[in-house]
C-alpha positions in Angstrom: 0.0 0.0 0.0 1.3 3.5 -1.2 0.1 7.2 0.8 -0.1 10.8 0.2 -0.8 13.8 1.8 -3.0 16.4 0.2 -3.0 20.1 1.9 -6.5 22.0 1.5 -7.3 25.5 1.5 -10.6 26.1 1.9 -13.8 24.3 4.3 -15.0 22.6 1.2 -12.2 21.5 -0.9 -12.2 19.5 -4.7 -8.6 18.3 -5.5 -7.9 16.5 -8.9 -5.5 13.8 -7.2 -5.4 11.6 -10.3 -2.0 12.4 -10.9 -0.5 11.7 -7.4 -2.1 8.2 -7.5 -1.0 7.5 -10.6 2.6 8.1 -9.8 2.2 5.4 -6.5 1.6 2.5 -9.0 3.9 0.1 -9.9 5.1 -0.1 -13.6 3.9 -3.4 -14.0 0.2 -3.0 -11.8 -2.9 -5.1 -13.1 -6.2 -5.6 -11.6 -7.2 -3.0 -9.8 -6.5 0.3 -7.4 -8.5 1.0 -4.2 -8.4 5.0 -3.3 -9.5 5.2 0.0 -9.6 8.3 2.6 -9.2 7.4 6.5 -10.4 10.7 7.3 -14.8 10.9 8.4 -14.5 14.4 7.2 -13.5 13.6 3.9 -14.0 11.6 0.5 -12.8 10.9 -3.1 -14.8 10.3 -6.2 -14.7 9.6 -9.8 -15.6 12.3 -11.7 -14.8 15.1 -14.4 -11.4 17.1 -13.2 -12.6 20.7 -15.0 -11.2 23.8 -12.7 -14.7 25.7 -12.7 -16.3 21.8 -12.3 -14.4 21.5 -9.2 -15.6 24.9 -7.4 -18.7 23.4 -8.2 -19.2 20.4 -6.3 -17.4 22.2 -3.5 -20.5 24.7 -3.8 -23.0 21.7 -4.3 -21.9 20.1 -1.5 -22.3 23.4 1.4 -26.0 23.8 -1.0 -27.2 20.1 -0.1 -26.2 20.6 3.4 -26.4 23.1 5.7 -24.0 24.3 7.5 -25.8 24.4 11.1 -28.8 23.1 13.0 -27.5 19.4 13.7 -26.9 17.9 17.2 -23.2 16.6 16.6 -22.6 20.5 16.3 -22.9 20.5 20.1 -20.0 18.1 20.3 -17.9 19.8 17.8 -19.3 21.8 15.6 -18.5 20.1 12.1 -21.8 17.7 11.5 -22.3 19.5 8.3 -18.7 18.0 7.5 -19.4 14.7 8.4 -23.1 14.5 6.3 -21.0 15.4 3.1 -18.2 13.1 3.9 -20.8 10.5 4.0 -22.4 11.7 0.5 -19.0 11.7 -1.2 -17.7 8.0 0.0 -14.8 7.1 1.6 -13.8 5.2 -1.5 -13.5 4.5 -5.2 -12.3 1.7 -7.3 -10.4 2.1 -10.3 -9.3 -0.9 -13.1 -5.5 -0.9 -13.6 -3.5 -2.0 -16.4 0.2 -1.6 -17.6 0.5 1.0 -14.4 -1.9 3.1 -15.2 -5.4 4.0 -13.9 -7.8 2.8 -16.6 -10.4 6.2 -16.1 -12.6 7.6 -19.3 -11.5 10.4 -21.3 -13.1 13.3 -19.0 -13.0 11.2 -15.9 -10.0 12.1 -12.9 -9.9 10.9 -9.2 -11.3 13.6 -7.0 -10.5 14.3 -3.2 -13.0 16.5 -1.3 -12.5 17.9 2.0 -15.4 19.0 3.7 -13.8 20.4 6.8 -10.8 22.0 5.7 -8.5 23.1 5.6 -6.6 20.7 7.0 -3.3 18.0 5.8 -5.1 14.8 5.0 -3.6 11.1 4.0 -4.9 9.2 0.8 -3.6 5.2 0.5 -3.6 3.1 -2.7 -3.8 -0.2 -2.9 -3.9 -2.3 -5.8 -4.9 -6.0 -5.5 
């Protein structure tokens, strides 16, 4: 298993991470690569990697979910963060094949941060 740290900037953060786990995969990978995020807070999907596309799920995200009203907020004020998290996934699963992440023309590996910012850990495994 390969990690990475990505840095954030904002509360709600889109990163285009394809790159970074590409570069953890052996030459000679096959079968297939397991992104995952150890962080409740945060998640990583499969999706386009456009720069305006990116501002927009951030937005999406803080317009599905409100920001306050929840009862975890009492605890420590990020329940909004954790509700997102949950929406995004902890997870994706990608086919890999000479090395490389086998992703559709438009398609990148996406980290979101919903409680940023903050340093966050991704691992890869390919099995």
């Amino acid at each position: 298993m390969a990690e990475f740290t990505v840095e954030t900037t904002e509360k709600t953060s889109v990163v285009d991470i394809t790159n970074r786990v590409n570069e953890t995969l052996p030459a000679d990978a096959e079968g297939v690569c397991t992104v995952f995020v150890k962080h409740t807070t945060a998640g990583v999907v499969v999706n386009e990697g456009e720069r305006r596309l990116l501002g927009d799920l951030a937005d999406g995200l803080e317009l599905l979910v409100d920001d306050k009203g929840w009862q975890h907020d009492a605890l420590d004020g990020n329940a909004d963060s954790h509700i997102r998290a949950m929406l995004v996934g902890a997870s994706e699963t990608i086919p890999v094949e000479g090395g490389e992440l086998q992703l559709g023309r438009w398609q990148s590996v996406l980290f979101i941060d919903c409680d940023g910012p903050r340093t966050r850990t991704v691992d890869v495994l390919v099995h």
